[in-house]
RODO-2510 file (C-alpha; in nm, 4 decimals, decimal comma):
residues 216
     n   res          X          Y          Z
     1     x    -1,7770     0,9150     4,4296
     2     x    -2,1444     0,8493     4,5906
     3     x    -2,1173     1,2236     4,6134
     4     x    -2,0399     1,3348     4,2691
     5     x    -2,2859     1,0848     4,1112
     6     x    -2,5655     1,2649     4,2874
     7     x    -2,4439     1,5677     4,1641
     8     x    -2,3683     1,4877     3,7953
     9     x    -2,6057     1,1681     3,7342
    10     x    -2,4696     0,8252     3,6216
    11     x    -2,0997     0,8221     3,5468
    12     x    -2,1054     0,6195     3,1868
    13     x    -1,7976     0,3629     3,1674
    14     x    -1,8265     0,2879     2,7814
    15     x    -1,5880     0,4016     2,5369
    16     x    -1,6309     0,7832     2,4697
    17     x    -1,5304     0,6729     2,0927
    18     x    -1,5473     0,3433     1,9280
    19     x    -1,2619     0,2021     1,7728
    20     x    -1,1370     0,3208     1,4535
    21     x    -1,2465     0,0722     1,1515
    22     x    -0,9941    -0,1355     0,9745
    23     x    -0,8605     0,1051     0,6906
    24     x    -0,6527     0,0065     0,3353
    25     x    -0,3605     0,1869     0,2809
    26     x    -0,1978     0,2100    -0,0708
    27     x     0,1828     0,2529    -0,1278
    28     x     0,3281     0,2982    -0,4344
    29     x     0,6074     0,4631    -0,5857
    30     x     0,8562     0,4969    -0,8713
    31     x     1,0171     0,1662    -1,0024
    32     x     1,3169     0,1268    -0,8046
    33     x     1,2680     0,3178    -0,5504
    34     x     1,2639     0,0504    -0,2620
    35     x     0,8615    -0,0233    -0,1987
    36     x     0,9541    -0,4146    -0,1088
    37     x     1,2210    -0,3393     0,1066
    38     x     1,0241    -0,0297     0,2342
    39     x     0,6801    -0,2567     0,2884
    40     x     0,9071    -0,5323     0,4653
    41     x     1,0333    -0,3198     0,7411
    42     x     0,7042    -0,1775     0,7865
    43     x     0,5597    -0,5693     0,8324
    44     x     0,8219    -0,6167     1,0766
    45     x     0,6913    -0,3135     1,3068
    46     x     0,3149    -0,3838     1,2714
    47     x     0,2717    -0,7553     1,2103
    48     x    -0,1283    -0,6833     1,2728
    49     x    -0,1254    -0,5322     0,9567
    50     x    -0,2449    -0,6966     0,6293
    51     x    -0,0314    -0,7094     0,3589
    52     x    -0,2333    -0,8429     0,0008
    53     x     0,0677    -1,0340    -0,1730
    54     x     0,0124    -0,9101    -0,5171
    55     x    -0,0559    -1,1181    -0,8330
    56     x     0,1450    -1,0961    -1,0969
    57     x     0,2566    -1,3179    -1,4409
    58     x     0,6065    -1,2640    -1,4556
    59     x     0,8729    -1,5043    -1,4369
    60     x     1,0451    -1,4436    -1,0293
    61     x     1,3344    -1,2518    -1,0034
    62     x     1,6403    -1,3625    -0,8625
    63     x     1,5424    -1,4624    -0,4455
    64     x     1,1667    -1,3701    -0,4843
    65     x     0,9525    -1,6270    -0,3445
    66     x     0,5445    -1,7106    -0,4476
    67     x     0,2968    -1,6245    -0,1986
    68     x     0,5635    -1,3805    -0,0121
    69     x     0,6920    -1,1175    -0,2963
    70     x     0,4113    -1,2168    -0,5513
    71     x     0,1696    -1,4644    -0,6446
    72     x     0,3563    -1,5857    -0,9437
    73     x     0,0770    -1,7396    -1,2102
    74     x     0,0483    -1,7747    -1,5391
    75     x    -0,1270    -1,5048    -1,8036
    76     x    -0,3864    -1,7625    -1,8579
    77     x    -0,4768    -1,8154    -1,5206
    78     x    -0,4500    -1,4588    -1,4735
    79     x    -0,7305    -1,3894    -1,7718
    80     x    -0,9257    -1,6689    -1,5875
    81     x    -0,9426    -1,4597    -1,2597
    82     x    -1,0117    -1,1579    -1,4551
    83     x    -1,2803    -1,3010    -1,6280
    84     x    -1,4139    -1,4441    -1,2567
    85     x    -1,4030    -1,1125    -1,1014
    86     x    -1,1660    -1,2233    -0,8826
    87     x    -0,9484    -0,8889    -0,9066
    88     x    -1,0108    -0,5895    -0,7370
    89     x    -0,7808    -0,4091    -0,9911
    90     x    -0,5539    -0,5108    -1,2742
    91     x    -0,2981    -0,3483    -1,5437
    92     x    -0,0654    -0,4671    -1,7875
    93     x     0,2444    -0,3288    -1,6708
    94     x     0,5840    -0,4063    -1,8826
    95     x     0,4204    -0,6212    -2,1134
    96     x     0,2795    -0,8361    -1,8324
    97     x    -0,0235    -0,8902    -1,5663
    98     x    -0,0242    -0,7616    -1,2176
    99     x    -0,3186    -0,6928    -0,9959
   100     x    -0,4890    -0,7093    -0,6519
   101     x    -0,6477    -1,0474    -0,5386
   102     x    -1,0169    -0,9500    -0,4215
   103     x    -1,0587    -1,2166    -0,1512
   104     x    -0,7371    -1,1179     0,0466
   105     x    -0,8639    -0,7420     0,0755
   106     x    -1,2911    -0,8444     0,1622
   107     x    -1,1656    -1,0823     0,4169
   108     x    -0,8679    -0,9163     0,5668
   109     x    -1,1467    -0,5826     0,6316
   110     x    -1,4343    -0,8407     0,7279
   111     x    -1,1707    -0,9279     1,0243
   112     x    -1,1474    -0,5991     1,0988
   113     x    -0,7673    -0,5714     0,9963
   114     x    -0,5905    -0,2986     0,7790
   115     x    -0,4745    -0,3245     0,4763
   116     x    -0,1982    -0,2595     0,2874
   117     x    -0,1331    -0,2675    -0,0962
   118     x     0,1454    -0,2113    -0,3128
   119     x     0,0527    -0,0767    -0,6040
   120     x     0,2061     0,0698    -0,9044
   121     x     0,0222     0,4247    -1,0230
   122     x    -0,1711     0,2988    -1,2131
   123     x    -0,3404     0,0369    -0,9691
   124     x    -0,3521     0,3098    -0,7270
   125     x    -0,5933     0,4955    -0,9200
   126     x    -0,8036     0,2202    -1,0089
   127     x    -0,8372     0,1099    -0,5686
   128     x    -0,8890     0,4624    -0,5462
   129     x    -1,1747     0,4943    -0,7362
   130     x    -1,3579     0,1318    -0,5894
   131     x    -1,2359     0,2576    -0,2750
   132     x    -1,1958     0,6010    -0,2056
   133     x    -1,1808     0,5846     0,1379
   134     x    -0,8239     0,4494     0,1166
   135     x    -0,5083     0,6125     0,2613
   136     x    -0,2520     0,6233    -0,0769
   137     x     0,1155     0,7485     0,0158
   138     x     0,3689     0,7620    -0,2890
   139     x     0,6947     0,6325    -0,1900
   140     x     1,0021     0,8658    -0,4080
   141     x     1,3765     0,8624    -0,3791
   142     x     1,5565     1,1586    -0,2705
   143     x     1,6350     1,2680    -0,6401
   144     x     1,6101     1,1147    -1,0129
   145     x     1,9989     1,0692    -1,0245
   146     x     1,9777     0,8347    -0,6628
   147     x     1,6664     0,6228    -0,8179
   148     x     1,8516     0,5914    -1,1364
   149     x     2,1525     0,4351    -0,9952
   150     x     1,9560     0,2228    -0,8175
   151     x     1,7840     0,1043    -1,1390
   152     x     2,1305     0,0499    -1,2747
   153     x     2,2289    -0,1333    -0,9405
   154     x     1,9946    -0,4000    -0,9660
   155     x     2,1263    -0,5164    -1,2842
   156     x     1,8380    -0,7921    -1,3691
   157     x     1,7306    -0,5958    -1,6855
   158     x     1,8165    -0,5430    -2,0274
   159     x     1,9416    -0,1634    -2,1793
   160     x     1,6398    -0,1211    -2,3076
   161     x     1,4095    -0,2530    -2,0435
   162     x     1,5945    -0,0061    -1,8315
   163     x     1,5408     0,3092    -2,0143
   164     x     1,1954     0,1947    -2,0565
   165     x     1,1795     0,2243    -1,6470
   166     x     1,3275     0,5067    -1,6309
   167     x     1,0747     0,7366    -1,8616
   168     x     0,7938     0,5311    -1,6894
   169     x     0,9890     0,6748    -1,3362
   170     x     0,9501     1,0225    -1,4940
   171     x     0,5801     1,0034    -1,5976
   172     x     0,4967     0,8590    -1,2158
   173     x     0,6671     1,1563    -1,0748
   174     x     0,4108     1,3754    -1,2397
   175     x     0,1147     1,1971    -1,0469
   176     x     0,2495     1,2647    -0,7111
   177     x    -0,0626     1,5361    -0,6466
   178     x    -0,2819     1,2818    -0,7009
   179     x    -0,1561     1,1084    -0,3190
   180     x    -0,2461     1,2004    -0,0035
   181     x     0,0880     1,1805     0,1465
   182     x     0,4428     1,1521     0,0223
   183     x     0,7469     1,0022     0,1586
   184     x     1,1266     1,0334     0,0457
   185     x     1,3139     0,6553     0,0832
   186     x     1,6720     0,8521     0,0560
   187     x     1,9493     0,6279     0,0773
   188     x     2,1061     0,4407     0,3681
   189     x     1,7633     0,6006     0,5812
   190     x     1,5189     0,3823     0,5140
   191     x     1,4262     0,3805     0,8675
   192     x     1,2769     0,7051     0,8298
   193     x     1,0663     0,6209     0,5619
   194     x     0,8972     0,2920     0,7968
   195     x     0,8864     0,5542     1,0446
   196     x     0,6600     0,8049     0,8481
   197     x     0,4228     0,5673     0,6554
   198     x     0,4055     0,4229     1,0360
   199     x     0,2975     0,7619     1,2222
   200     x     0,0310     0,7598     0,9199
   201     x    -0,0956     0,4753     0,9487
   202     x    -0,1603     0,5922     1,3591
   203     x    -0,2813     0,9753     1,2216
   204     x    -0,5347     0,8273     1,0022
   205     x    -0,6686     0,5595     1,2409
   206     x    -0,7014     0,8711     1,5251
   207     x    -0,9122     1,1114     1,2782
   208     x    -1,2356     1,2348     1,4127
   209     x    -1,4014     1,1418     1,0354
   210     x    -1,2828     0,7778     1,1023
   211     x    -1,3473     0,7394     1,4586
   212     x    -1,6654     0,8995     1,5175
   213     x    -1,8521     0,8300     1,1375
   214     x    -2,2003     0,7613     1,1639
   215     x    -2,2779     0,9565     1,5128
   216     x    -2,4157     1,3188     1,5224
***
């Protein structure tokens, strides 16, 4: 070793690259198409990641509980954030509030812990644009007729509520492009879906751009 040193000059032992920064990671989808259940499995395999609990002024559906599925508050507390700046995006989606609590995303990245947000497509535009550094994969089911049925299955909404969802379903479809990946949730494999937003989740945090931004 004495050897090679003279021959090559001081060996350095730091880090050829520094570690990648904490990243946000956006997954959205169709309605129906399985982002909980999706996000849940994915929490299971990488409990270091972040996952913003959403806010939202609906009532809770059936086994939904606050501060795990949503932050469940009401429209006028909701307006009251708004007004604070306390959202880091927010839409009016079926006739009621839902948006991304500010604090949980700034402190989460101050940490230096990823993030992940579920987002409707709307929402997803809207992070994209404050921060367009963030990873956005759109979650879809293997075919219209398989996230339909689904719809159906749930059975926690009126006729009309439903049909509502599913023309909504059709005009998310159309802003696929706008995503940098895209992953099918087909039925009964759901493991493959974790398995793909995983691996990139691990691509993204390996890029050169990420690891190596700010050196020449």
């Amino acid at each position: 070793m004495e050897g090679l040193r003279a021959a090559v000059g001081e060996i350095n032992a730091a880090p050829q690259v520094p570690p990648a920064p904490p990243i946000v990671v956006i997954i959205s989808g169709q309605s129906g198409v399985g982002k909980d259940s999706v996000i849940r499995e994915v929490q299971k395999r990488r409990p270091n990641l972040h996952f913003v609990v959403t806010a939202a002024s609906r009532a809770p559906r059936p086994g939904e509980v606050h501060g795990v599925d949503y932050l469940f508050v009401s429209k006028d507390e909701f307006e009251e954030w708004i007004r604070e700046g306390r959202m880091l995006e927010h839409a009016v989606v079926y006739g009621e509030y839902k948006g991304v609590p500010r604090q949980q995303v700034d402190d989460a990245l101050a940490k230096g812990t990823d993030v992940v947000l579920r987002l409707d497509v709307q929402g997803a535009a809207t992070v994209r644009r404050v921060l367009p550094e963030a990873i956005s994969i759109f979650l879809v089911a293997s075919s219209e007729e398989e996230l339909v049925n689904r719809l159906v299955s749930r059975d926690t909404e009126s006729a009309d509520k439903l049909l509502l969802r599913v023309e909504t379903a059709r005009k998310e479809a159309e802003r696929i492009k706008e995503f940098d990946y895209v992953v099918v949730n087909r039925e009964g494999q759901m493991e493959e879906a974790v398995a793909a937003i995983c691996g990139i989740i691990d691509a993204e945090k390996c890029k050169t751009s990420r690891r190596l931004r700010g050196q020449t």
